[in-house]
N, CA, C and O atoms as a MOPAC input file, in Angstrom:
PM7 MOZYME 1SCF
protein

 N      0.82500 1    -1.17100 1     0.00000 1
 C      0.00000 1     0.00000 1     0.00000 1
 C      0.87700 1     1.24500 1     0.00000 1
 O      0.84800 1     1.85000 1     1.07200 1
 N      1.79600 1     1.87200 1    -1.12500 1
 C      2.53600 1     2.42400 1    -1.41500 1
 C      1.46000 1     4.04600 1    -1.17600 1
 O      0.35700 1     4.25000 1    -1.68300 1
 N      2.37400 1     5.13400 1    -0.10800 1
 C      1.46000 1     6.30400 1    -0.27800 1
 C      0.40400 1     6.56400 1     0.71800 1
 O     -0.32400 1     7.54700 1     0.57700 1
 N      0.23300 1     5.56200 1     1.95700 1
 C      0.05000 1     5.25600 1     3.22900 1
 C      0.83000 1     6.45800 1     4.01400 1
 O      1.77400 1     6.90000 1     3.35800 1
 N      0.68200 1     6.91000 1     4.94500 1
 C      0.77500 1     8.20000 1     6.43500 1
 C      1.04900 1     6.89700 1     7.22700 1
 O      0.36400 1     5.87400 1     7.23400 1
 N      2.55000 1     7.23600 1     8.09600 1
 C      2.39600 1     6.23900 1     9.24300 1
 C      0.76400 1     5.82600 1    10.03800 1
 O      0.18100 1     4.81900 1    10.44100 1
 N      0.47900 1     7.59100 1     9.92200 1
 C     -1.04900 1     7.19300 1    10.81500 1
 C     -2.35000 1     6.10900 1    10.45400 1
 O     -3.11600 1     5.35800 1    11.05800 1
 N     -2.02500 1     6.61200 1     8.87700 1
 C     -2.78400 1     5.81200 1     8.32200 1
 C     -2.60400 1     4.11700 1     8.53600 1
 O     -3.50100 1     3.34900 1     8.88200 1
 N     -1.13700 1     3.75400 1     8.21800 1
 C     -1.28000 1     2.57900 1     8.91800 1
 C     -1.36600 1     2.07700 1    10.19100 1
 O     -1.62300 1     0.89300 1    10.40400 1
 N     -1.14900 1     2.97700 1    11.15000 1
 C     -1.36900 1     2.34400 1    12.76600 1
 C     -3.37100 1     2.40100 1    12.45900 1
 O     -4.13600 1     1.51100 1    12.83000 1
 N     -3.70800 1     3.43100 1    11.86000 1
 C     -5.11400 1     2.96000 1    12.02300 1
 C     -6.13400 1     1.89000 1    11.48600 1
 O     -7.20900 1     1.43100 1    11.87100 1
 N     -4.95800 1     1.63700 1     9.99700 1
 C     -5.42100 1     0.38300 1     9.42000 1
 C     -5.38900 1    -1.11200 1    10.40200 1
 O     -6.19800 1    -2.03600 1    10.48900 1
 N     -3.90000 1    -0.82400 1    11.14900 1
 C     -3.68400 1    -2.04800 1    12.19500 1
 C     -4.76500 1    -1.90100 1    13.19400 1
 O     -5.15800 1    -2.99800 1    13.59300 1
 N     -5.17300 1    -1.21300 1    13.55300 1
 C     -5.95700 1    -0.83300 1    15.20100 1
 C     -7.35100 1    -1.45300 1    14.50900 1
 O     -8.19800 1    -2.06200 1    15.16200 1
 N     -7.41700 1    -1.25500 1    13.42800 1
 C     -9.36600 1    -1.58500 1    13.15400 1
 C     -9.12000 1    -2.99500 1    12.59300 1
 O    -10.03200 1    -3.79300 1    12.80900 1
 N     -7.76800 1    -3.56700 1    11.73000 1
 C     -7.62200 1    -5.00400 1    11.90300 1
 C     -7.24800 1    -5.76000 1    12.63400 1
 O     -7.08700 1    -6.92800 1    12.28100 1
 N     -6.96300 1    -5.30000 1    14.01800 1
 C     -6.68800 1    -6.30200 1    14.67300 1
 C     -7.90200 1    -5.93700 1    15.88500 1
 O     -7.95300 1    -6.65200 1    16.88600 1
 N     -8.76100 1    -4.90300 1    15.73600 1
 C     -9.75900 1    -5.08700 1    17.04100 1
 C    -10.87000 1    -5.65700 1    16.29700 1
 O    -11.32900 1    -6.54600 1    17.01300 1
 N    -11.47300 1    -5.58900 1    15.30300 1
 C    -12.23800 1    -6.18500 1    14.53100 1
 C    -12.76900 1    -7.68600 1    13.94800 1
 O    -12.23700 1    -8.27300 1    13.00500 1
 N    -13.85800 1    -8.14400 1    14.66600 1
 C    -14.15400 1    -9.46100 1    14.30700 1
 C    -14.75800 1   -10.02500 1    12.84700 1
 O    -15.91500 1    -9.95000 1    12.43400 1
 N    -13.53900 1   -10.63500 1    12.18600 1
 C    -13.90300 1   -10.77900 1    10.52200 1
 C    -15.73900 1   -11.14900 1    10.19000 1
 O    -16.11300 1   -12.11300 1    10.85700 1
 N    -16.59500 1   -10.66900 1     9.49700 1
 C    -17.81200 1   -11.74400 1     9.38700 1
 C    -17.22500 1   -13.09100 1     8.20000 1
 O    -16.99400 1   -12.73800 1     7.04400 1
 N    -17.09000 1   -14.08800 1     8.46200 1
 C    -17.31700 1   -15.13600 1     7.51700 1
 C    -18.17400 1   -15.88500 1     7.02200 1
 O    -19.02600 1   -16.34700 1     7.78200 1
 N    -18.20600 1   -16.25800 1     5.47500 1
 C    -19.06300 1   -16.65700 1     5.05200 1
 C    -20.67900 1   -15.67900 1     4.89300 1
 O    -21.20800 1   -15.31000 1     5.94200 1
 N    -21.20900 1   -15.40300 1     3.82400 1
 C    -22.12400 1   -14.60300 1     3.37900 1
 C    -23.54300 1   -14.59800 1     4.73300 1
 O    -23.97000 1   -13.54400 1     5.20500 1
 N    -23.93400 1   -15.63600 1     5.04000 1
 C    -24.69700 1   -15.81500 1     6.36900 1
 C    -24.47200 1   -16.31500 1     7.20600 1
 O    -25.39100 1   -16.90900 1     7.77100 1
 N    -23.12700 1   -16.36200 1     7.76300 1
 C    -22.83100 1   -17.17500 1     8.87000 1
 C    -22.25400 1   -18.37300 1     9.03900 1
 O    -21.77000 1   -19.08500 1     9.91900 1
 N    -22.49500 1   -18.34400 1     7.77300 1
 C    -21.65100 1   -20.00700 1     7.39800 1
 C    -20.64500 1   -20.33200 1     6.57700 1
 O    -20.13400 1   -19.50300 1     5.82300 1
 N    -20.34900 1   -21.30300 1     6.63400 1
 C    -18.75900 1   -21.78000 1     5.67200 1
 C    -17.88500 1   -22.32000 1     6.93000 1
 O    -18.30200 1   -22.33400 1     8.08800 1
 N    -16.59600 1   -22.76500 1     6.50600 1
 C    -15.88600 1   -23.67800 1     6.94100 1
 C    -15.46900 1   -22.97000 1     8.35900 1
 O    -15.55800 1   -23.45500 1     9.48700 1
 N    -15.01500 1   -21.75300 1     7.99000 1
 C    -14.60500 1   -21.16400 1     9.33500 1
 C    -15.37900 1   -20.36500 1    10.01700 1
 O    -14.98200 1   -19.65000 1    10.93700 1
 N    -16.46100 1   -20.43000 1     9.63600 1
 C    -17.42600 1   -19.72000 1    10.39800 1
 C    -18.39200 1   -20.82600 1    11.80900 1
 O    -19.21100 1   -20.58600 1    12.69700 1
 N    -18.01000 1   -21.46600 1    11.53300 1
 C    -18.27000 1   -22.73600 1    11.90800 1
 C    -18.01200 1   -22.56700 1    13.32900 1
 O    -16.84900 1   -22.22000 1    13.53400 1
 N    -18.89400 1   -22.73000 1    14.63600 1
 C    -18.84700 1   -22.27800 1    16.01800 1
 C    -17.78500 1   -23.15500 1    16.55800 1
 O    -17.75600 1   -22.77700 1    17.72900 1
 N    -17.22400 1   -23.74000 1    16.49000 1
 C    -15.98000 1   -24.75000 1    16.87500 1
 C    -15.28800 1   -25.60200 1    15.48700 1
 O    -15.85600 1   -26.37000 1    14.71100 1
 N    -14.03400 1   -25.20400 1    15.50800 1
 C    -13.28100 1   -26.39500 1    14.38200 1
 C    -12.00500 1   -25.88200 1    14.99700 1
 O    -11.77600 1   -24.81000 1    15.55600 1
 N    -11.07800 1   -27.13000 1    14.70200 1
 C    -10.00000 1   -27.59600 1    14.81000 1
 C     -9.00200 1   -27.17700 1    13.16500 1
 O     -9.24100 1   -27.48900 1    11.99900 1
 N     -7.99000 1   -26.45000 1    13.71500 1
 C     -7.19900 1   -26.08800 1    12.57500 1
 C     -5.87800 1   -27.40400 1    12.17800 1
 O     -4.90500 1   -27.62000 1    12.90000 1
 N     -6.07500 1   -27.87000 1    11.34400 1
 C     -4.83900 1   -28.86500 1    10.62700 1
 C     -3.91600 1   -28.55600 1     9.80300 1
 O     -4.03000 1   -27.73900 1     8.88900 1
 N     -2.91300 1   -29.21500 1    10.08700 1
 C     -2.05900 1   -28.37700 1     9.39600 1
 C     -1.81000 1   -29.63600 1     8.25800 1
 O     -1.90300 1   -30.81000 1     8.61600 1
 N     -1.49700 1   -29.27100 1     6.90500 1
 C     -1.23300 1   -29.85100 1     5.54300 1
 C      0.08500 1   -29.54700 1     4.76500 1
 O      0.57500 1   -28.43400 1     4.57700 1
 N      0.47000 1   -30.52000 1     4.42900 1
 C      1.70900 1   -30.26800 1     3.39700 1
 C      1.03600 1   -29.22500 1     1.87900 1
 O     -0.08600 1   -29.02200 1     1.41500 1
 N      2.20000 1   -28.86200 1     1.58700 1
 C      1.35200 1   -28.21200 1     0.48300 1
 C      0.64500 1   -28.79900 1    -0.27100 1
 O     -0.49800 1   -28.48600 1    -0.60300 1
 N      1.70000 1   -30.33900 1    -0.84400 1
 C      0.54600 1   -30.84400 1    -2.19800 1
 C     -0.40400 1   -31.90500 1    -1.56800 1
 O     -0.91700 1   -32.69300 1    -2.36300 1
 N     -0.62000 1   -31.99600 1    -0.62900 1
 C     -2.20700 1   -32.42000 1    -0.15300 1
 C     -2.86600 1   -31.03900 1    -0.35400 1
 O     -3.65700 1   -30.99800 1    -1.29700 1
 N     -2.67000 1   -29.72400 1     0.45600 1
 C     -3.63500 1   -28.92900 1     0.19100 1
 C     -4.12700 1   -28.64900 1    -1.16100 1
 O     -5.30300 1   -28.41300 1    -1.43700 1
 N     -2.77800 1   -28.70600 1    -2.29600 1
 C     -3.14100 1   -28.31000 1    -3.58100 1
 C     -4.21700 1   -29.40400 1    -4.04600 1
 O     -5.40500 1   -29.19100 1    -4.28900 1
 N     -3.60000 1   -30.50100 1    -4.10800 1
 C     -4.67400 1   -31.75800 1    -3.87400 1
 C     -6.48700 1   -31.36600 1    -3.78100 1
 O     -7.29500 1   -31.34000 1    -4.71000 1
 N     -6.73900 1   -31.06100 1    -2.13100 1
 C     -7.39500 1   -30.86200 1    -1.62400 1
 C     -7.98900 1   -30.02600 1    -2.25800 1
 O     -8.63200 1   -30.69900 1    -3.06400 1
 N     -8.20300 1   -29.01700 1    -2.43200 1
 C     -8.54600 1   -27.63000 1    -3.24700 1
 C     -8.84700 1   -27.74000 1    -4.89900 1
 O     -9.49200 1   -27.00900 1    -5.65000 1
 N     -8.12700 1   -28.92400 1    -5.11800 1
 C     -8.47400 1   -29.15700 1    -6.83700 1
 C     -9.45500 1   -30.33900 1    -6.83300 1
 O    -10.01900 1   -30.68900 1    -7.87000 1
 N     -9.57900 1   -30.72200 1    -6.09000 1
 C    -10.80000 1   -31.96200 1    -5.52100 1
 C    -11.76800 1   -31.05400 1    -5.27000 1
 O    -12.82500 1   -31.00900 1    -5.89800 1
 N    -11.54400 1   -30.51200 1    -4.61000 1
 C    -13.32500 1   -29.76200 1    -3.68900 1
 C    -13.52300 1   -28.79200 1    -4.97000 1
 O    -14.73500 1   -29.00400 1    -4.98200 1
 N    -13.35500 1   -27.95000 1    -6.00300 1
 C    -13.25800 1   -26.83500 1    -6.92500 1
 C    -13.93400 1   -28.41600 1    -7.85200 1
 O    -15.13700 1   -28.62400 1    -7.69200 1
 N    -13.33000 1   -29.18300 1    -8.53800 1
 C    -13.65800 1   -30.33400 1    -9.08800 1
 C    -15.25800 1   -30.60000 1    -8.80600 1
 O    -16.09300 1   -30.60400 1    -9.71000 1
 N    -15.44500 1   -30.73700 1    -7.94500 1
 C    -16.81700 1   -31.27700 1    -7.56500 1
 C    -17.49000 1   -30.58100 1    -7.03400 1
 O    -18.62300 1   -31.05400 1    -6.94300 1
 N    -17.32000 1   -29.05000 1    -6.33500 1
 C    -18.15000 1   -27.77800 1    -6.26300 1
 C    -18.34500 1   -28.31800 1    -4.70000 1
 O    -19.46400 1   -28.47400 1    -4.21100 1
 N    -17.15100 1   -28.57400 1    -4.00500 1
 C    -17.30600 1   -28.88000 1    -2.61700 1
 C    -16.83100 1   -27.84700 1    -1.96500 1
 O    -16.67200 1   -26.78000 1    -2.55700 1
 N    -16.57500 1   -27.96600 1    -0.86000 1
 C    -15.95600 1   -27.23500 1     0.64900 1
 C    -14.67200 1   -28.74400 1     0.91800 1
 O    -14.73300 1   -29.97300 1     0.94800 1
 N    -13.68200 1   -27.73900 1     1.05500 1
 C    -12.65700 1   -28.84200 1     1.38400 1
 C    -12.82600 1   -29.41700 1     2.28300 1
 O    -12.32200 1   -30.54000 1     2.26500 1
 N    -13.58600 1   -29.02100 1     3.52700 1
 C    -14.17000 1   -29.73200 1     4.86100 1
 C    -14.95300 1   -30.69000 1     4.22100 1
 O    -14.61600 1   -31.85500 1     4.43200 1
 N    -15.99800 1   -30.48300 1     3.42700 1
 C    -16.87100 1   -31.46900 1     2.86700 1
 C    -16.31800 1   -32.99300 1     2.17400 1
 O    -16.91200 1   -34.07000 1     2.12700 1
 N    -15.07000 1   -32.65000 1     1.71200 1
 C    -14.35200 1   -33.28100 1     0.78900 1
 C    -13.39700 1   -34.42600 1     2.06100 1
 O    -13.32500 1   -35.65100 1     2.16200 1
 N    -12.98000 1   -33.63700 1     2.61200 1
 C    -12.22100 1   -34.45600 1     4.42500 1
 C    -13.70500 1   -35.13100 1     4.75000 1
 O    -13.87400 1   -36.28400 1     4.35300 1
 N    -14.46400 1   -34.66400 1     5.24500 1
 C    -15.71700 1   -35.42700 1     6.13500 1
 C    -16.22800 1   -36.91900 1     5.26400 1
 O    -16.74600 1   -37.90000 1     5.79900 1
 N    -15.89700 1   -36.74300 1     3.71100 1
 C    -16.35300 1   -37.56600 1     2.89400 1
 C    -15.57200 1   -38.51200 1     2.83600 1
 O    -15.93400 1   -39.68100 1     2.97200 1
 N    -14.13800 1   -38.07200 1     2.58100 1
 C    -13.16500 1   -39.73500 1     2.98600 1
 C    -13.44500 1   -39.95200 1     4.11400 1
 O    -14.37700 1   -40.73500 1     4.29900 1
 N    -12.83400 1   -39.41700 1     5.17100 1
 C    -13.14400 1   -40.29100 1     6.66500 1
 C    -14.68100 1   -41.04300 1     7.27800 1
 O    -14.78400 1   -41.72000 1     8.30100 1
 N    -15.68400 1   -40.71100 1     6.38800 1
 C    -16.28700 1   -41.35100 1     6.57800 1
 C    -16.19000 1   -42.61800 1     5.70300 1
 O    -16.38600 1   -43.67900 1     6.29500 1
 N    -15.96000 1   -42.66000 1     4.58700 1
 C    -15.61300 1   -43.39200 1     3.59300 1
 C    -14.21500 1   -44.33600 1     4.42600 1
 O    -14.30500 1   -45.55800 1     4.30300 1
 N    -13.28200 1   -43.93000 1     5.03800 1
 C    -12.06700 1   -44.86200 1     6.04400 1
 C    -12.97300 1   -45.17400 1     6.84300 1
 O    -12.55400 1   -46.28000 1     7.18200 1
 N    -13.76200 1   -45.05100 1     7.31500 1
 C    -14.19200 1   -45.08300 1     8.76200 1
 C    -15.58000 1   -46.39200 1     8.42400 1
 O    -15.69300 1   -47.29300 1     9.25500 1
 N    -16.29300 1   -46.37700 1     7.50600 1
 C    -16.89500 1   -47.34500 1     6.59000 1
 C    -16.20600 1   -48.67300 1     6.22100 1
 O    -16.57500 1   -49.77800 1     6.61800 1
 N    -15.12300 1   -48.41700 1     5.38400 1
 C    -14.57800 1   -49.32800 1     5.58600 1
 C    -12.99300 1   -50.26300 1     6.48700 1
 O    -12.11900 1   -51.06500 1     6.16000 1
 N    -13.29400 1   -49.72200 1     7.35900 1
 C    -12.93400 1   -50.62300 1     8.65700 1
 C    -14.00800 1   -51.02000 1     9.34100 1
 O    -13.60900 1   -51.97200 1    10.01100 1
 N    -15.30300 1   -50.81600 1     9.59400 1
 C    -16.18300 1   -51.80500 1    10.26800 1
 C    -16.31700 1   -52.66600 1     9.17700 1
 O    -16.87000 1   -53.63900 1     9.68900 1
 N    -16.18200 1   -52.87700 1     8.18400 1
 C    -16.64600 1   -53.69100 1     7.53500 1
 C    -15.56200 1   -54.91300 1     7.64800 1
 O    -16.06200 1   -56.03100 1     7.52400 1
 N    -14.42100 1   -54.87000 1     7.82300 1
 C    -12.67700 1   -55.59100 1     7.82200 1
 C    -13.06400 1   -55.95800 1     9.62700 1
 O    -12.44100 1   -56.93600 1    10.04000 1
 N    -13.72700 1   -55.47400 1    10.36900 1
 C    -13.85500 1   -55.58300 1    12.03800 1
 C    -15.17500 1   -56.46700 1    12.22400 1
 O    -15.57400 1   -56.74900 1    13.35400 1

């Protein structure tokens, strides 16, 4: 942001960091989500991940919840 007043940026910092982001258009989406757990990913799983869920018009959460249930399926079936 070339052309910024020091002031200008301490005030840009003060309203981004006291400020609670809204996510997701009504409240919803992945991180809007009243409790989740952050994971951490190598890159080419995430790239992975992201060209899977875009692929099929998912939520990458959607796309995780769908294998592990899909692992989780088949091991009762092997039990």
């Amino acid at each position: 942001m070339p052309g910024k007043t020091k002031e200008e940026y301490e005030a840009l910092d003060e309203r981004l960091t006291s400020t609670v982001p809204t996510l997701g258009p009504n409240g919803t989406g992945f991180f809007a989500r009243k409790s989740f757990q952050v994971v951490g990913l190598d890159e080419s799983t995430a790239k992975l991940l992201n060209a899977r869920a875009i692929a099929s018009r998912k939520t990458p959460s959607e796309i995780i919840t769908y294998l592990l249930q899909k692992e989780i399926g088949a091991a009762q079936i092997f039990n």
